[in-house]
N, C-alpha and C positions, 0 to 999 in steps of 0.2 A: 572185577578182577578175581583172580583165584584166592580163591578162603587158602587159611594157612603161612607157615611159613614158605618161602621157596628153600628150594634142596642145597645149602650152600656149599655144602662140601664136594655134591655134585659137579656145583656152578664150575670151582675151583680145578677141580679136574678139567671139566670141559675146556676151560682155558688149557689148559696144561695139554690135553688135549692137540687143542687147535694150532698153537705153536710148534708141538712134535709132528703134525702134518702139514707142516710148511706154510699156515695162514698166516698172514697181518692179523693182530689182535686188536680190535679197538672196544677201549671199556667208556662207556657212560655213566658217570657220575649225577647223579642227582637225586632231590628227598621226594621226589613225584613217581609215584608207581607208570612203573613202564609194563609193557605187555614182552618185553623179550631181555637176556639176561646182558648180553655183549653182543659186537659185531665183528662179523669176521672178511676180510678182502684175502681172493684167491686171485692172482692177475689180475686184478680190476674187475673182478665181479665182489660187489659185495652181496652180502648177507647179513641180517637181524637173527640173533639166535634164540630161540627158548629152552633150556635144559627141563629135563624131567626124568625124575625119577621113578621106575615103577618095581613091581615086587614078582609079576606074572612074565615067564618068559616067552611070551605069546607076540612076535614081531612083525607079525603079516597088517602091512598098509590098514586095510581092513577093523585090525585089531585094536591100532594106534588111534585111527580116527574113533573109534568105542573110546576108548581108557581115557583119552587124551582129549576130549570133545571141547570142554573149553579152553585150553592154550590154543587146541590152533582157530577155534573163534575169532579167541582175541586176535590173533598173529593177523586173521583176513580182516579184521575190522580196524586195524591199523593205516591209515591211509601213507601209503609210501611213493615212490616219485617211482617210474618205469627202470627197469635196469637195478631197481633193490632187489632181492628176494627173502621170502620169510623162510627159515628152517628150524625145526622141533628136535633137537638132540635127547636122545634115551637112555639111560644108564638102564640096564638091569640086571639081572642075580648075576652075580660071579662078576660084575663090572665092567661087566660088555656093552659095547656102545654102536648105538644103531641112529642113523640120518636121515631125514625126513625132508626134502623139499614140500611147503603149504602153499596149496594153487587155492584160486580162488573155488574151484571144485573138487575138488580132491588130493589124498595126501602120496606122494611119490616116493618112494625108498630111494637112496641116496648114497653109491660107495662113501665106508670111511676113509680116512687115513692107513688104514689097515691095510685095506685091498691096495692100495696104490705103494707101500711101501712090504708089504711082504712078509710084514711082520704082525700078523695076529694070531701069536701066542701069548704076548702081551707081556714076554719074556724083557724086554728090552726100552721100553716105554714106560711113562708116567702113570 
C-alpha cells in the first residue's frame, strides 16, 4: 500500500467534485486499507477511484504513470468483475483536476466534469 497519509482533503473535494459532474457518489466504509478512495456510477458505468495529490504541473499520461506508479499498481492489481473501471483523479497546483482511466497497460487521460459542463474557470464549482 502507499507509505503516508492519503490526501484527505483532496479525497473530500473529489467527492465534491464528482457530484458537481453529475456522478452517483458511492463511499466505502471500512478499517481495511483499500487501494481506491470512493466509487463513482455515470449511467451505469461504474468506477473505483483513487485521488492523488501532486505538486508538479506536468499532466501528460506519460508523466502520471512516472509520479503516480504505485496507485495505479495497486488500482491493476486490484481484481475487479468486467464492466468496473479503475480511475486515478489528480489534484494539482491551483486545484486543477485531471482524470485518468488505469488499463491494464496503460494510463488514458480522461475529460473532467469541466469539459462537459463548460465551466472550467472554476468560477462556479466546489
Amino acid at each position: 500500500m502507499t507509505r503516508g497519509y492519503r490526501p484527505l482533503v483532496a479525497i473530500s473535494e473529489a467527492k465534491q467534485k464528482a457530484t458537481f459532474w453529475g456522478f452517483d457518489l458511492i463511499t466505502v466504509e471500512t478499517q481495511k486499507k483499500i487501494p481506491f478512495d470512493f466509487v463513482i456510477d455515470d449511467r451505469g458505468c461504474t468506477s473505483l477511484v483513487r485521488v492523488r495529490r501532486i505538486k508538479s504541473p506536468q499532466f501528460r499520461t506519460t508523466d502520471i504513470e512516472r509520479v503516480c506508479a504505485q496507485e495505479t499498481q495497486e488500482l491493476r492489481t486490484l481484481p475487479v468483475p468486467e464492466g468496473i473501471y479503475r480511475e486515478l483523479w489528480v489534484r494539482g497546483p491551483g486545484r486543477a483536476w485531471h482524470r485518468y482511466l488505469v488499463l491494464a497497460e496503460s494510463v488514458e487521460e480522461l475529460l473532467t466534469g469541466d469539459e462537459k459542463t463548460g465551466e472550467s474557470d472554476g468560477k462556479n464549482e466546489p
